[in-house]
N, C-alpha and C positions, 0 to 999 in steps of 0.2 A: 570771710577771708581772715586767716589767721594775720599775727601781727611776726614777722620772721626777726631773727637775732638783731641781723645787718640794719633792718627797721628800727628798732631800742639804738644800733650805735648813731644814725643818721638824727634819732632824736636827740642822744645827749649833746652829739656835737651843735646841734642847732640851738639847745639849752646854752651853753658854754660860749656860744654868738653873744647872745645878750649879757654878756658881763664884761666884754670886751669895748672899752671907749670908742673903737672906730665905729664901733656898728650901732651903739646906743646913740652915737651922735647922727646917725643917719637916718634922715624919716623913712625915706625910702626901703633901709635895711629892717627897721624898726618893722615899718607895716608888715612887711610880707611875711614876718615872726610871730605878731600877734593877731588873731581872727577879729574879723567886726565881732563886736557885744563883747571882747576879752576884758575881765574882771582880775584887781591884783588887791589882796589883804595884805601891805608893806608890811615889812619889820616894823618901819618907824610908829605902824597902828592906823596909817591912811588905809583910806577904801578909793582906789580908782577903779574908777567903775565907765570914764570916758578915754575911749581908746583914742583918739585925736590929742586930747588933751596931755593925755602920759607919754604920748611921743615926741610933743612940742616940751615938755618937761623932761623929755630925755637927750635932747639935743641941745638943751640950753644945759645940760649937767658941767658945772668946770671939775675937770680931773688934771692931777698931777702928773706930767708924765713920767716921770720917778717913782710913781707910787707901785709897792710892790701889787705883782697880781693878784686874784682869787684864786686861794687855793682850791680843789671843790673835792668831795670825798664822800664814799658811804653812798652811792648810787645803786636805788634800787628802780625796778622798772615792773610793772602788774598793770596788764594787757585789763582795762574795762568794760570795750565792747570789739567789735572787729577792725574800726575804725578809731579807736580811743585809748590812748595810754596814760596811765599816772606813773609821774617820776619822782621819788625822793632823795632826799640827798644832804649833804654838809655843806654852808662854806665856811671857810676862815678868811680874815683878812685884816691884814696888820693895819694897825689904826694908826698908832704912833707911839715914841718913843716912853710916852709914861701911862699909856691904857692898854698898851698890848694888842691884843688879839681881839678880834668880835664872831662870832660863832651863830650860825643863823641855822637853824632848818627848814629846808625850803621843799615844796610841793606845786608840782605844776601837770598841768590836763593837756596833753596834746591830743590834737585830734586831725585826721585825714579829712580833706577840703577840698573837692577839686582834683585831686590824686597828689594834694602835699599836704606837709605835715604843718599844722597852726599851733599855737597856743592860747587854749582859752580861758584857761585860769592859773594864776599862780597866789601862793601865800609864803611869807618869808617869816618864821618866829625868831627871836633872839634869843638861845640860850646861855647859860654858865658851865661853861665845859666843867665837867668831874676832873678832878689832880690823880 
């Protein structure tokens, strides 16, 4: 079974769930995003590699509610198996008023489960945006 367009839109929007406070703080929302055995390479250099644990770690996250969004940008999507998608992509996101910007590229493995979409891996790098 091929993987269809509307399939890649269904997956970014479910990427773009996970950066949003209400849903990170929800175990509930949290679980049904990421597949048992999901694996994440943080930006910050952590390895979770317990999917219990990174969701009880996402619900305890305190966030600002003034803080501006994640911008996301440069969304690429390459179909792996019939059942598996790799998605890459930019964020940006204002830090604050004397660090500017943080710039990440980020990579994550959806995969069809069940007949929905999981995710079972992600990796977040930090880079130096070019001027």
């Amino acid at each position: 079974m091929d993987i269809a367009r509307q399939e890649f839109e269904e997956i970014r929007s479910l990427e773009e769930k996970l950066h949003r406070p209400e849903i990170r703080q929800s175990p509930n929302a949290v679980a049904g995003l990421l597949a048992e055995g999901f694996v994440e390479f943080g930006s910050s250099g952590t390895i979770y590699d317990d999917r219990a644990e990174l969701i009880a770690l996402l619900t305890e996250e305190e966030t600002a509610q003034t803080s501006p969004p994640v911008i996301v940008c440069n969304y690429a999507f390459r179909s792996i198996s019939p059942d598996a998608v790799l998605v890459t992509y930019r964020t940006i996101r204002t830090t604050d008023e004397t660090s500017g910007q943080r710039h990440v590229l980020r990579s994550s493995i959806w995969q069809r489960i069940d007949g929905r979409w999981q995710m079972i891996f992600h990796q977040g790098t930090p880079i130096t945006p070019r001027p």
